[in-house]
N, CA, C and O atoms as a DFTB+ gen file, in Angstrom:
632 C
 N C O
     1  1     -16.192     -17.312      13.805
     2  2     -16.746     -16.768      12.585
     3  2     -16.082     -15.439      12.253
     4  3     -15.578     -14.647      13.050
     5  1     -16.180     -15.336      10.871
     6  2     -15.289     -13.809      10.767
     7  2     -16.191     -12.593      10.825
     8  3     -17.284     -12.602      10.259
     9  1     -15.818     -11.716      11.394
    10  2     -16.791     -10.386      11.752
    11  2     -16.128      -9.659      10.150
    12  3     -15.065      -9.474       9.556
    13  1     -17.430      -9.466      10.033
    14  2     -17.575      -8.773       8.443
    15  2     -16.788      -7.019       8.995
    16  3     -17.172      -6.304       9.920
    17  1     -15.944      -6.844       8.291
    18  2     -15.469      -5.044       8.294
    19  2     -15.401      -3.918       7.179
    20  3     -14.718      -3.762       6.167
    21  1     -16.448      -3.174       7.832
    22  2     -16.826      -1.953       6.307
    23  2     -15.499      -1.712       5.792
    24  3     -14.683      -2.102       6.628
    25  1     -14.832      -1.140       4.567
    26  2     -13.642      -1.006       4.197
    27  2     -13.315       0.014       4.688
    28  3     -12.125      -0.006       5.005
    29  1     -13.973       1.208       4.978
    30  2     -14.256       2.746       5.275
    31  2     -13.721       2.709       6.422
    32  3     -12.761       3.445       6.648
    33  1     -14.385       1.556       7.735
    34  2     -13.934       2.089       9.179
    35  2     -12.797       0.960       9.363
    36  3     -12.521       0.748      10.544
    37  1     -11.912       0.011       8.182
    38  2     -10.819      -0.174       7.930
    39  2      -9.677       0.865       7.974
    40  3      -8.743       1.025       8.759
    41  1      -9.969       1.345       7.153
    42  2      -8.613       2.152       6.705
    43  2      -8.812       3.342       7.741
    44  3      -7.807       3.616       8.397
    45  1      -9.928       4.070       7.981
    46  2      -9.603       4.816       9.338
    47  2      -9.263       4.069      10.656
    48  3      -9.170       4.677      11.723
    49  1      -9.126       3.068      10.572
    50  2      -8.468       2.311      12.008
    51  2      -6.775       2.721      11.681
    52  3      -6.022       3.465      12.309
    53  1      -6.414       1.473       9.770
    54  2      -5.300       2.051       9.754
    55  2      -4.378       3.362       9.882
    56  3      -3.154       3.440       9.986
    57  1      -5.497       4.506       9.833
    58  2      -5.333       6.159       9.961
    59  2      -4.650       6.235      10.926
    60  3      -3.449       6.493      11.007
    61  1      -5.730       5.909      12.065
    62  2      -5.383       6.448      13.836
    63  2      -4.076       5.735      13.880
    64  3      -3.164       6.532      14.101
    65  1      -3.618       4.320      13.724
    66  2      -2.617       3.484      14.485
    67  2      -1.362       4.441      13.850
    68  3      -0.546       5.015      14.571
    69  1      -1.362       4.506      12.288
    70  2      -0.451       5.505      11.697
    71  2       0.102       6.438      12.381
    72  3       1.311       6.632      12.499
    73  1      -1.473       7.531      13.233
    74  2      -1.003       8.726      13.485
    75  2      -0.245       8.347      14.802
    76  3       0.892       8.752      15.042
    77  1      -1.092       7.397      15.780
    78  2       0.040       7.174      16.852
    79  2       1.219       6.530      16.862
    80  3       1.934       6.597      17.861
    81  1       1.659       5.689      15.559
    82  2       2.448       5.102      15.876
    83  2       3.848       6.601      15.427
    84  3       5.079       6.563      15.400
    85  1       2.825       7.758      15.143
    86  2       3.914       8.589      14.407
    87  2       4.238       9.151      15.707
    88  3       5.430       9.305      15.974
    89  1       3.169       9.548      16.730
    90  2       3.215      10.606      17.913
    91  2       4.473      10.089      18.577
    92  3       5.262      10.935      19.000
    93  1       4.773       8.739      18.729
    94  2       5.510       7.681      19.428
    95  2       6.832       7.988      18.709
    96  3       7.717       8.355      19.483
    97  1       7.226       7.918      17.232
    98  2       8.319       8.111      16.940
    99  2       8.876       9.769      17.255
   100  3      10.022       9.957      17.665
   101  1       8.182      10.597      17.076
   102  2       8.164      11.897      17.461
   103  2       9.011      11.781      19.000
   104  3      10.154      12.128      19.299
   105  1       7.824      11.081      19.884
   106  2       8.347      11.175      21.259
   107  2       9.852      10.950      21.702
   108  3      10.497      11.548      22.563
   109  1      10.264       9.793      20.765
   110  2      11.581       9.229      20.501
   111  2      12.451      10.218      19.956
   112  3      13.636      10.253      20.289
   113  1      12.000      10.955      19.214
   114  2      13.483      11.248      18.491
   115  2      13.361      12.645      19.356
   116  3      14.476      12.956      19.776
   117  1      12.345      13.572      19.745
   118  2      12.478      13.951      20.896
   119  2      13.312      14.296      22.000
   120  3      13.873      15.341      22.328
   121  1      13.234      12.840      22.623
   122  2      14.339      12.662      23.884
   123  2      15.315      12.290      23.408
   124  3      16.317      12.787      23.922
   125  1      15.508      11.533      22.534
   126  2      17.270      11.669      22.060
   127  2      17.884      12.968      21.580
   128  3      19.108      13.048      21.677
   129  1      17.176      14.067      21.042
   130  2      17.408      15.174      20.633
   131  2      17.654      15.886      22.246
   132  3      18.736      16.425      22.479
   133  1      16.364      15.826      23.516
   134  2      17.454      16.324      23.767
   135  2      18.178      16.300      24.600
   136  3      18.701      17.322      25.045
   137  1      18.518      14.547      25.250
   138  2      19.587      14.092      25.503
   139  2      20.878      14.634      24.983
   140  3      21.717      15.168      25.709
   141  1      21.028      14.436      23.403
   142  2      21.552      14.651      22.719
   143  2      22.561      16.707      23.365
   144  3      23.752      16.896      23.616
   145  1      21.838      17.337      23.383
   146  2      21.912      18.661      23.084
   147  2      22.548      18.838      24.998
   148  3      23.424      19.610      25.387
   149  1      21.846      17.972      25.737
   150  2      22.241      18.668      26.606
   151  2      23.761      17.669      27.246
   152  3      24.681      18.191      27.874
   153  1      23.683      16.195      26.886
   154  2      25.293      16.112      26.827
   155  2      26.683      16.789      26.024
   156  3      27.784      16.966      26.546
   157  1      26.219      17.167      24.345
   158  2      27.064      18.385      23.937
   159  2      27.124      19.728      24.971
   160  3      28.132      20.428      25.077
   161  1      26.168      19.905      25.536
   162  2      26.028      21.447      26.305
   163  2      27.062      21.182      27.510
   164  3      27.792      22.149      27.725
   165  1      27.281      20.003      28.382
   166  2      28.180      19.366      29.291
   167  2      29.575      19.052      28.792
   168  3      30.640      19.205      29.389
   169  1      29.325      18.525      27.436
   170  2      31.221      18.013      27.061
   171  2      32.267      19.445      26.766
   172  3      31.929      20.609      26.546
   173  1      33.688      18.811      26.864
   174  2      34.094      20.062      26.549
   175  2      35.175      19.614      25.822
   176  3      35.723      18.558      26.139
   177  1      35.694      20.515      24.548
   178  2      36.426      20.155      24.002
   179  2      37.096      21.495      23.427
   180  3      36.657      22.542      22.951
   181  1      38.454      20.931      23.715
   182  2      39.439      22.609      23.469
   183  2      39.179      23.595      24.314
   184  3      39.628      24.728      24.143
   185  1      38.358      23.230      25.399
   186  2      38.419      23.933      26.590
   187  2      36.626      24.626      26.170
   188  3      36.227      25.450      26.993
   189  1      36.020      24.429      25.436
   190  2      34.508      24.742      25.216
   191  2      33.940      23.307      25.030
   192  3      34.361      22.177      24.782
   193  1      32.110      24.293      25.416
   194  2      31.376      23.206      25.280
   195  2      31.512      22.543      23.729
   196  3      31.967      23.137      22.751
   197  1      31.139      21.536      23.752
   198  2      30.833      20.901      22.299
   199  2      29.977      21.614      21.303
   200  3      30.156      21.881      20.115
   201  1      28.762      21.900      22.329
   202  2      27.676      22.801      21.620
   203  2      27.953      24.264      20.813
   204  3      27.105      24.936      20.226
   205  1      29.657      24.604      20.987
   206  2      29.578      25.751      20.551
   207  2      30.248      25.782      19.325
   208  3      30.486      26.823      18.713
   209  1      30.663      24.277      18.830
   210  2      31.065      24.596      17.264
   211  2      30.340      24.245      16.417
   212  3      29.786      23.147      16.472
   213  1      30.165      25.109      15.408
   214  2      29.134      24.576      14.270
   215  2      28.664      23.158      13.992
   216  3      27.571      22.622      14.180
   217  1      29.854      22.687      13.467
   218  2      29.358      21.288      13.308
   219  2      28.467      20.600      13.998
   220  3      27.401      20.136      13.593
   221  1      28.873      20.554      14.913
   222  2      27.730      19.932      15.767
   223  2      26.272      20.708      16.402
   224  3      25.202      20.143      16.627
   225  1      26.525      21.831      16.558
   226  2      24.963      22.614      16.693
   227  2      24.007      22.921      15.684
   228  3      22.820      23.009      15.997
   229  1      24.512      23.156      14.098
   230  2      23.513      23.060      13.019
   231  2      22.988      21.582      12.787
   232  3      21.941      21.410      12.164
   233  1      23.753      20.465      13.311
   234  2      23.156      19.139      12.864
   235  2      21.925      19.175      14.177
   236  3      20.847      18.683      13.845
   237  1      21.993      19.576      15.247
   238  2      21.469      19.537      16.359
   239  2      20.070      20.841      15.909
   240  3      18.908      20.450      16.023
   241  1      20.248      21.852      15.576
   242  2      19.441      22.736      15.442
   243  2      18.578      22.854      14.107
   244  3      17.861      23.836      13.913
   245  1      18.720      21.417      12.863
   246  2      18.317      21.879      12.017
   247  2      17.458      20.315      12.022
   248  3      16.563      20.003      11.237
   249  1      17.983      19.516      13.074
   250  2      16.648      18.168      13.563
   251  2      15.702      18.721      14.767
   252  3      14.721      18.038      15.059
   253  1      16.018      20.252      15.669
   254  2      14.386      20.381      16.847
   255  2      13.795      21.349      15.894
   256  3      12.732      21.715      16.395
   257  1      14.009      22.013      14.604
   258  2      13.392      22.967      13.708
   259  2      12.862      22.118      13.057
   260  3      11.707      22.394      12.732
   261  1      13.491      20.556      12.507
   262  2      12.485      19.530      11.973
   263  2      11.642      19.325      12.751
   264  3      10.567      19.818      12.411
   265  1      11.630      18.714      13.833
   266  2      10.804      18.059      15.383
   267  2       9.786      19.061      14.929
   268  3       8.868      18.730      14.180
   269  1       9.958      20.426      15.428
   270  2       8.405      21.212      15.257
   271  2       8.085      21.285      14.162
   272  3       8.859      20.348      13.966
   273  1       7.631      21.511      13.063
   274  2       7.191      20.959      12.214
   275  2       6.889      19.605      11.757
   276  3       6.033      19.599      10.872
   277  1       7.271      18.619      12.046
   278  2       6.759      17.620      12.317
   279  2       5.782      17.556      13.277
   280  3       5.119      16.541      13.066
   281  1       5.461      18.036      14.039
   282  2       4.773      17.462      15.690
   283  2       3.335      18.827      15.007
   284  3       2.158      18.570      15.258
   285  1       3.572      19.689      14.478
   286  2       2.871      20.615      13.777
   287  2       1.925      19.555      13.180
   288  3       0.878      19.114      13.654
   289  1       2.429      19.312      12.240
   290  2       1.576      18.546      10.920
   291  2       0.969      17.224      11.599
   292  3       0.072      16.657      10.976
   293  1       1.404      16.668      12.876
   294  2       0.901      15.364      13.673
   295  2      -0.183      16.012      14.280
   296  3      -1.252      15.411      14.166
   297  1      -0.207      17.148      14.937
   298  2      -1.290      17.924      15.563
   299  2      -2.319      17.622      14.121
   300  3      -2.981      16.606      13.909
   301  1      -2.208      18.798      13.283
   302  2      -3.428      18.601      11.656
   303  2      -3.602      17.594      11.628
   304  3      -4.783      17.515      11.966
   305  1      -3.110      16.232      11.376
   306  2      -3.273      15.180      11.175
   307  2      -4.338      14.616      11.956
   308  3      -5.497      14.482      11.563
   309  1      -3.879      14.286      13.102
   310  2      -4.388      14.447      14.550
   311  2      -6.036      14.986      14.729
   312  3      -6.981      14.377      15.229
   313  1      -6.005      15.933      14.311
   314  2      -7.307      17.099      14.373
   315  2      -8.382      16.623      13.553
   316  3      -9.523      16.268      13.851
   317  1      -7.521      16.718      11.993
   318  2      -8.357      16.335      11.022
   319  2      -8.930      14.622      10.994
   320  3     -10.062      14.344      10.600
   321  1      -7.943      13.574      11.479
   322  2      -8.598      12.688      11.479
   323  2      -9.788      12.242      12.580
   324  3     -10.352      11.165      12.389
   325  1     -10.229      13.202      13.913
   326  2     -10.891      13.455      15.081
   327  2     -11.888      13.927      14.941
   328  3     -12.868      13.796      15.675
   329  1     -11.757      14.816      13.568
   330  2     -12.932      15.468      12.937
   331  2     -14.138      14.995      11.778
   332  3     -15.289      15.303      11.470
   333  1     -13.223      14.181      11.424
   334  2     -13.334      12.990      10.090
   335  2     -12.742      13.511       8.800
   336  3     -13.143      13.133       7.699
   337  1     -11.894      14.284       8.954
   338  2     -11.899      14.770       7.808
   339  2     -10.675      14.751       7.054
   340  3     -10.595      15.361       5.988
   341  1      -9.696      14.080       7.542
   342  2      -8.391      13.567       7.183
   343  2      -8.626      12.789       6.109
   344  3      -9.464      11.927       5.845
   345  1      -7.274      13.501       5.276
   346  2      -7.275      12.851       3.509
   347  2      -6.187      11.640       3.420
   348  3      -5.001      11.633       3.748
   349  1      -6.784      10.899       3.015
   350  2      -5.705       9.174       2.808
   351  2      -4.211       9.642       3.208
   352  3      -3.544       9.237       4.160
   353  1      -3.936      10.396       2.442
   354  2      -2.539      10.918       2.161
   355  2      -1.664      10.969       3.674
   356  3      -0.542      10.530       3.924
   357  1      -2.489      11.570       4.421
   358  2      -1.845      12.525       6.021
   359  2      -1.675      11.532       6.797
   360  3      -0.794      11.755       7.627
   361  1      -2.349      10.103       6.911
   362  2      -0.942       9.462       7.940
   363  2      -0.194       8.707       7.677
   364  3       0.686       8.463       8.502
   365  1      -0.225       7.893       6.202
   366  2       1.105       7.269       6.181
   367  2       2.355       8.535       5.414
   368  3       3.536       8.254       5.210
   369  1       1.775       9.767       5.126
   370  2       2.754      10.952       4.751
   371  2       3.382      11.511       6.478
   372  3       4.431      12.149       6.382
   373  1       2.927      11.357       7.759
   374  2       3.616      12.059       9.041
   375  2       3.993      10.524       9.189
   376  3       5.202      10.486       8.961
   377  1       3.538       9.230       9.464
   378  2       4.658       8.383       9.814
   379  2       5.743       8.187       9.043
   380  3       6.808       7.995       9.629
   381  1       5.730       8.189       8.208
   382  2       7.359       8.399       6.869
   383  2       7.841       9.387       7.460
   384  3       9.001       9.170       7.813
   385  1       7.416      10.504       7.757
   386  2       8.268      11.221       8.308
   387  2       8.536      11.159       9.007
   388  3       9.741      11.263       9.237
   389  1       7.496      10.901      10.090
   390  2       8.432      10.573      11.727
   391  2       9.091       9.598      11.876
   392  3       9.818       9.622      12.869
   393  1       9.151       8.087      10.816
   394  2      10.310       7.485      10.700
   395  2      11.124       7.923      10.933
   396  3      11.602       7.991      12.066
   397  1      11.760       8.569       9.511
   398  2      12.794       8.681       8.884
   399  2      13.470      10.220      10.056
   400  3      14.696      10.216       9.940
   401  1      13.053      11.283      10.946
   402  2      13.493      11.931      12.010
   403  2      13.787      11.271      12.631
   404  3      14.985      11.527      12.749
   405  1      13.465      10.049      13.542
   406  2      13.516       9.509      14.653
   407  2      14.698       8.811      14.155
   408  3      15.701       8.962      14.853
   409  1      14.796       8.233      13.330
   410  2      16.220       7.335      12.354
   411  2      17.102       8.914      12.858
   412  3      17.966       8.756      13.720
   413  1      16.930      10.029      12.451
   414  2      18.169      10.757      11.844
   415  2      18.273      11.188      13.869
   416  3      19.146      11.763      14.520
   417  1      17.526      10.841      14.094
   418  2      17.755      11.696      15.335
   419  2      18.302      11.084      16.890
   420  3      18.819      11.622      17.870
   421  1      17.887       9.648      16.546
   422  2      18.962       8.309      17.287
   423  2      19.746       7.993      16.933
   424  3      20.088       6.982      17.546
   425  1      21.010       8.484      15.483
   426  2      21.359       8.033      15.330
   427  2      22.757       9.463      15.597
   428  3      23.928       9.226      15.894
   429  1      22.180      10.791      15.390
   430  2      22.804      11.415      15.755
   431  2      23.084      11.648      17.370
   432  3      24.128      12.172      17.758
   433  1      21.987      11.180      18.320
   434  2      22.218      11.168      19.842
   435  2      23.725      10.282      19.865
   436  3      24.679      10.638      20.557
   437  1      23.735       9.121      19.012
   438  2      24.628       8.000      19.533
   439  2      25.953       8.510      18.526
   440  3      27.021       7.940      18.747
   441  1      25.927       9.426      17.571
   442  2      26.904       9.648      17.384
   443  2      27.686      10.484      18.404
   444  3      28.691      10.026      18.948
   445  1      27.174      11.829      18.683
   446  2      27.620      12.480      19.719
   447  2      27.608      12.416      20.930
   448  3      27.809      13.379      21.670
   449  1      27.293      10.909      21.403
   450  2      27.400      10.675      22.458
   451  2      28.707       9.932      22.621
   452  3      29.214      10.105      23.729
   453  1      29.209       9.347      22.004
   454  2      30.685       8.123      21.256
   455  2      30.079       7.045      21.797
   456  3      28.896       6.707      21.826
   457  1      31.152       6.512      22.259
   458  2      30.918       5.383      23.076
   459  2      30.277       5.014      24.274
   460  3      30.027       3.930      24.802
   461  1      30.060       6.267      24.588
   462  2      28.965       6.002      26.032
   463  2      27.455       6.124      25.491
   464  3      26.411       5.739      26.018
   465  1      27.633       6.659      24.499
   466  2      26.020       6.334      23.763
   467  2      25.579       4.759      23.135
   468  3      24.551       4.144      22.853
   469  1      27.229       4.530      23.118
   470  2      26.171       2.616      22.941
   471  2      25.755       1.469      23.735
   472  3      25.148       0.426      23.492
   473  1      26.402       2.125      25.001
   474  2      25.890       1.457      26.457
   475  2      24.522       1.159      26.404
   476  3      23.642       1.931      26.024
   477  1      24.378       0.003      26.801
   478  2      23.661      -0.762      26.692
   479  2      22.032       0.102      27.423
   480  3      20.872       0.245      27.035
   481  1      22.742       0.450      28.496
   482  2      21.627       1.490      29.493
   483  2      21.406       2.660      29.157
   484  3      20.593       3.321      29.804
   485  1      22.185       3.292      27.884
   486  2      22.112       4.431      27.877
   487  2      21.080       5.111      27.012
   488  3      20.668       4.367      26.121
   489  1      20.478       6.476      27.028
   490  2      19.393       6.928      25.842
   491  2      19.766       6.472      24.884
   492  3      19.236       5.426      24.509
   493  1      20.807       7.059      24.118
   494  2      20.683       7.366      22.780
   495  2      20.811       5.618      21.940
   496  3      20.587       5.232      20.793
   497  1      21.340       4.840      23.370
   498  2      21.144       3.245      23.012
   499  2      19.902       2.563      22.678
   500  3      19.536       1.684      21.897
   501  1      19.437       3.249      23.502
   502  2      17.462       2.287      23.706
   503  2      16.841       3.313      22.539
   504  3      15.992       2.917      21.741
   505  1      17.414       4.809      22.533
   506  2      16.063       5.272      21.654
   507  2      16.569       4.681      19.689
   508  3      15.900       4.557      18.664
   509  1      17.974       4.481      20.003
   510  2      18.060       3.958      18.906
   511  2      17.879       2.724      17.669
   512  3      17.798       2.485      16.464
   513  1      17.893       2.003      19.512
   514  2      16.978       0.164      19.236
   515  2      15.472       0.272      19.088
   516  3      14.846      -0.281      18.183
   517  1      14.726       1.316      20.409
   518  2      12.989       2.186      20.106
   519  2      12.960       1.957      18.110
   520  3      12.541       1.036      17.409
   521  1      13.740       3.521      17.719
   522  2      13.185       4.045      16.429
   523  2      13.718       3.042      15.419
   524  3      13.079       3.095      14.368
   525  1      14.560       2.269      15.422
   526  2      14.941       1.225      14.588
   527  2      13.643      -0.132      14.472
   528  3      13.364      -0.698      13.415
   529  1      13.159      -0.357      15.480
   530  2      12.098      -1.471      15.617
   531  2      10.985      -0.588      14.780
   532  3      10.847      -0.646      13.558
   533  1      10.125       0.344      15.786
   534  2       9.377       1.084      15.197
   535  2       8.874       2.259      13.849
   536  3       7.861       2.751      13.353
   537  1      10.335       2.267      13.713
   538  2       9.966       3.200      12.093
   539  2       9.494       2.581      11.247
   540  3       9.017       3.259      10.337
   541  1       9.377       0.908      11.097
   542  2       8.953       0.096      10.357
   543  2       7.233      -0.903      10.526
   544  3       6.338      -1.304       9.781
   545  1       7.616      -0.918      12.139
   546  2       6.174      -1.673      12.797
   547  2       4.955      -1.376      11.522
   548  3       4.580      -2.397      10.946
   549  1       4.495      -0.400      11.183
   550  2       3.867      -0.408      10.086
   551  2       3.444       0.138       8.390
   552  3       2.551       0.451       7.601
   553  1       4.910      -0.057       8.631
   554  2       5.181      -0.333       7.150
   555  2       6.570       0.527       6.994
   556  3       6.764       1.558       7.638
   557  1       7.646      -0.097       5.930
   558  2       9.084       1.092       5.918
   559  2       8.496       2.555       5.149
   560  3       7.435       2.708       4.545
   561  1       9.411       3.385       5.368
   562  2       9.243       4.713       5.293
   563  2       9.005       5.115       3.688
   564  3       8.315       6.038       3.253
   565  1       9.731       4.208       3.003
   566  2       9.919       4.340       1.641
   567  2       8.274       4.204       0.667
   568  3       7.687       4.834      -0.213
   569  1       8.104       3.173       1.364
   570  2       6.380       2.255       1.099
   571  2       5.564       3.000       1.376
   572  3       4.565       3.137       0.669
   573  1       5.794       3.787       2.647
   574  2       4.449       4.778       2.888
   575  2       4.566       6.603       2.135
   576  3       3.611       7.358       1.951
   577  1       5.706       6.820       1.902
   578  2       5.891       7.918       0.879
   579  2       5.248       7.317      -0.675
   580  3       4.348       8.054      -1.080
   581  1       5.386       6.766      -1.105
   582  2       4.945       5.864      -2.078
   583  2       3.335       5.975      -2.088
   584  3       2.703       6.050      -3.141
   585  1       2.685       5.979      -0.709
   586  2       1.555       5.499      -0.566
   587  2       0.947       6.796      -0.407
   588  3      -0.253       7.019      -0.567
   589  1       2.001       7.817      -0.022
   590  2       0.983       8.831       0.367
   591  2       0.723       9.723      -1.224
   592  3      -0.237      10.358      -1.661
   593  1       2.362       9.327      -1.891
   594  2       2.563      10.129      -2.869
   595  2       0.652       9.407      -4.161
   596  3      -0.353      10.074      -4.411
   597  1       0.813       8.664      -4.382
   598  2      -0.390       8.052      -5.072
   599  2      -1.708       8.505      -4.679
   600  3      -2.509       8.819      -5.559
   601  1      -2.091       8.588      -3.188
   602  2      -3.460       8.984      -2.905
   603  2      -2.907      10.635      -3.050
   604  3      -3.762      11.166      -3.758
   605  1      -2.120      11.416      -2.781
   606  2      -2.338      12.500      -3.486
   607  2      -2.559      12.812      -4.996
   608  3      -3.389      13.634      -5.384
   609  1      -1.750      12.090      -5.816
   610  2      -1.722      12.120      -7.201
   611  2      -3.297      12.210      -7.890
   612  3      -3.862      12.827      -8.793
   613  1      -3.665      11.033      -6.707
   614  2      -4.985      10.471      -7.260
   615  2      -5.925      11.150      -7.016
   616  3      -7.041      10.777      -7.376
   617  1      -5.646      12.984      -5.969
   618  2      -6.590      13.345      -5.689
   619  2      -7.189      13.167      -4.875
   620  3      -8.212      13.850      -4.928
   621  1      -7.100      12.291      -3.677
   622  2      -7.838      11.957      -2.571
   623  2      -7.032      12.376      -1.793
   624  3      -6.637      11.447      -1.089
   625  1      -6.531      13.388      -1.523
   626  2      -5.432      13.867      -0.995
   627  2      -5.335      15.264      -0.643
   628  3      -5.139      15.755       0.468
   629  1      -5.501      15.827      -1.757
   630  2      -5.423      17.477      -2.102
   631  2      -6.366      17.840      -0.845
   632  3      -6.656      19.013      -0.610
């Protein structure tokens, strides 16, 4: 028989799974970040580490300045939905985001890793197959910006 479900303690189910499935992409892009940082800190090129030319340390330093702020707003999120008081908007607005980091942030581990980052065994391999499966598990990133952008519009949000 089908168990009847209030719509209310619906969509706060969908809330929580949101917020963890965001904590999870977080965790991911995370350890590829800093996998990532500490094989540049080991390679050497032109007789320095990797880590010490621009190019590669602002792409590196301007995704763990994303990370905290992200993991910031997962905490509020987090809080407010524990409290009851989380607005429609706040978890499919931190999983879009923690998508779309965890995308930028496995994909930069496996760039700067070359070819030993696509080894089959290696981090920036698995966290990149991880955030590729999961940025989507519930729902693409695009769909839930979309979703968050409307329940704000609409005011249930603000």
């Amino acid at each position: 028989q089908p168990v009847p479900v209030v719509e209310a303690q619906l969509r706060r189910a969908v809330a929580a799974a949101r917020t963890r499935q965001a904590a999870l992409l977080l965790g991911i892009a995370s350890r590829a970040l800093d996998t990532a940082r500490a094989h540049v800190g080991r390679r050497l090129q032109f007789g320095r580490p990797l880590l010490e030319f621009q190019t590669v340390s602002h792409r590196i330093t301007t995704l763990l300045g994303d990370a905290d702020g992200w993991e910031l707003l997962l905490n509020e999120t987090a809080w407010a939905h524990d409290r009851g008081t989380g607005a429609p908007a706040a978890a499919p607005q931190i999983l879009a985001a923690a998508a779309e980091h965890a995308l930028k942030a496995a994909r930069l581990s496996l760039q700067l890793h070359g070819v030993r980052g696509m080894l089959a065994h290696s981090v920036p391999a698995t966290a990149y197959r991880l955030a590729t499966v999961e940025a989507v598990r519930l729902g693409p990133p695009a769909g839930l910006w979309l979703e968050a952008g409307r329940a704000r519009l609409a005011g249930a949000g603000v």
